[in-house]
ChimeraX commands (.cxc) that place a marker at each C-alpha (Angstrom):
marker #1 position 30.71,35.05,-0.98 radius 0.5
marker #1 position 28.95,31.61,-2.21 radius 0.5
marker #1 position 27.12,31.00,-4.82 radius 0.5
marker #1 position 23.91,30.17,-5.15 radius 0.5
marker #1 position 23.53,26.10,-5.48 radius 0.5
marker #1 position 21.39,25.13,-9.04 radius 0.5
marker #1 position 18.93,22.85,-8.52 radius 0.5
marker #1 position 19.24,19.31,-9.34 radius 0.5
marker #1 position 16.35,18.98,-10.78 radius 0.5
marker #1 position 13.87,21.92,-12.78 radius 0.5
marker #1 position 10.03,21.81,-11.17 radius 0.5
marker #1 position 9.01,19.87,-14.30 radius 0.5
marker #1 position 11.14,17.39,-13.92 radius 0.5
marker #1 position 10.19,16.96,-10.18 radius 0.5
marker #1 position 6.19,16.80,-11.39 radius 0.5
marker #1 position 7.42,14.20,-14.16 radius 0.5
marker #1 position 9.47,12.24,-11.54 radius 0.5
marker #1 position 6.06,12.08,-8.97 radius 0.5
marker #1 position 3.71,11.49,-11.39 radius 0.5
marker #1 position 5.91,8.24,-12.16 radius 0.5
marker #1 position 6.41,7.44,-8.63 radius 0.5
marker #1 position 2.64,7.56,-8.27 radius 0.5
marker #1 position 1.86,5.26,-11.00 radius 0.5
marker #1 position 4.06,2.67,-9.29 radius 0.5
marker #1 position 2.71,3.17,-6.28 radius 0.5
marker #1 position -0.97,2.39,-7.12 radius 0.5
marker #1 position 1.00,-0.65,-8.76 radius 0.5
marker #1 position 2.40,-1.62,-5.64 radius 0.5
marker #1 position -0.59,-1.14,-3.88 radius 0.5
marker #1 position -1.88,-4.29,-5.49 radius 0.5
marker #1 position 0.07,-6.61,-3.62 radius 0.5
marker #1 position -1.02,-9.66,-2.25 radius 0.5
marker #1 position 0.49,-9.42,0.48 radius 0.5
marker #1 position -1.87,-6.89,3.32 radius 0.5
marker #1 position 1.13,-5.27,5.51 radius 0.5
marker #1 position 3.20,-4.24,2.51 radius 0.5
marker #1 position -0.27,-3.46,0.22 radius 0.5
marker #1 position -1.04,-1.02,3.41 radius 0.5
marker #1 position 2.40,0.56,3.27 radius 0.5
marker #1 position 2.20,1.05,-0.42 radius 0.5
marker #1 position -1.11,3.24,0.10 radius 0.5
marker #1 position 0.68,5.22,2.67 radius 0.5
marker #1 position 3.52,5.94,-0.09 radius 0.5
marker #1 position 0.88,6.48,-3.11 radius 0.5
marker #1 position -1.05,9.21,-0.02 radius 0.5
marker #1 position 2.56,11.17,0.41 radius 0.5
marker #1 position 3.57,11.15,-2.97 radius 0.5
marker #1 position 0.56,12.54,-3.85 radius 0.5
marker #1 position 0.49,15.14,-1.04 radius 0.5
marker #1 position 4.04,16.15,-2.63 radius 0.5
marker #1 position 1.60,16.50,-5.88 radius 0.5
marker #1 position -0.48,19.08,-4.54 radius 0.5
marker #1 position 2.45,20.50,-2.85 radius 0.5
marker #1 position 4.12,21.35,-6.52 radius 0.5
marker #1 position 1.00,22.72,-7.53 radius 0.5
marker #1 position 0.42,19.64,-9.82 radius 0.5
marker #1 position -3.45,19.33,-10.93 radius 0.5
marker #1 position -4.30,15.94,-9.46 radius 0.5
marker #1 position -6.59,13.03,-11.07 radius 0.5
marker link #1:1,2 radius 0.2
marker link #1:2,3 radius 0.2
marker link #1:3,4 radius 0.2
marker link #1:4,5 radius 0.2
marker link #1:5,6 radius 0.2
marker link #1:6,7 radius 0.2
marker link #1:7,8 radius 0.2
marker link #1:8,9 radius 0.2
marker link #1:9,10 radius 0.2
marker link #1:10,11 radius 0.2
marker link #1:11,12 radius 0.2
marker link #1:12,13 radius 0.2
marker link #1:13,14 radius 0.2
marker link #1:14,15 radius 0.2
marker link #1:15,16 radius 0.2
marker link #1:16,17 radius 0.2
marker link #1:17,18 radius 0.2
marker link #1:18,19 radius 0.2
marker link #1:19,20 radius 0.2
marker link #1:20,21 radius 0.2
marker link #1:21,22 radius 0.2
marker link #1:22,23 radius 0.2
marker link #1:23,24 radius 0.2
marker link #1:24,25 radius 0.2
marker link #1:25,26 radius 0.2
marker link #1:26,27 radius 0.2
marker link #1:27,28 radius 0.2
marker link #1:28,29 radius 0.2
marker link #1:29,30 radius 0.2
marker link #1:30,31 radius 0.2
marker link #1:31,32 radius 0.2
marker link #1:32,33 radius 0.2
marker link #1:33,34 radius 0.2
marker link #1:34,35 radius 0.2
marker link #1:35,36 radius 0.2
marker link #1:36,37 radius 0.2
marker link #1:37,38 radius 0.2
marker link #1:38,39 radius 0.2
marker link #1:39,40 radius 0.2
marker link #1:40,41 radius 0.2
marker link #1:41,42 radius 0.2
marker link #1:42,43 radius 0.2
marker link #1:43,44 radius 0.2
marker link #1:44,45 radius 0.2
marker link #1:45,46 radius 0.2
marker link #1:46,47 radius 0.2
marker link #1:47,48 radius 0.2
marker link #1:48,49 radius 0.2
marker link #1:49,50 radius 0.2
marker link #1:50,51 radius 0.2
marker link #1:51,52 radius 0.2
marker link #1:52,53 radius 0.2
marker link #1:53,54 radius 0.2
marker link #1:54,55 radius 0.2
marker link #1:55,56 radius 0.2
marker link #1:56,57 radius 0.2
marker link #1:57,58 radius 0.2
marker link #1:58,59 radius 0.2
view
């Protein structure tokens, strides 16, 4: 029989982890440049769909 695999990470260090990518995200969305300043808002929108996905209260 297997055992069961351990997470790599525990939940709150998942919500700690997004809440950082988020806040480099909005921080990325910033750029001057408008095709990569676009592409940053589509990564700030999924990380924080993953957010609400952990159950993380959201600003």
């Amino acid at each position: 029989m297997t055992e069961p695999v351990k997470p790599a990470l525990t939940d709150a260090e998942e919500r700690r982890l997004l809440a950082e990518i988020a806040a480099l995200a909005e921080r990325l969305a910033e750029s001057g440049d408008p095709l990569m300043r676009g592409q940053y808002q589509n990564l700030a929108g999924r990380v924080s769909a993953l957010r609400a996905i952990k159950g993380e209260a959201l600003p």
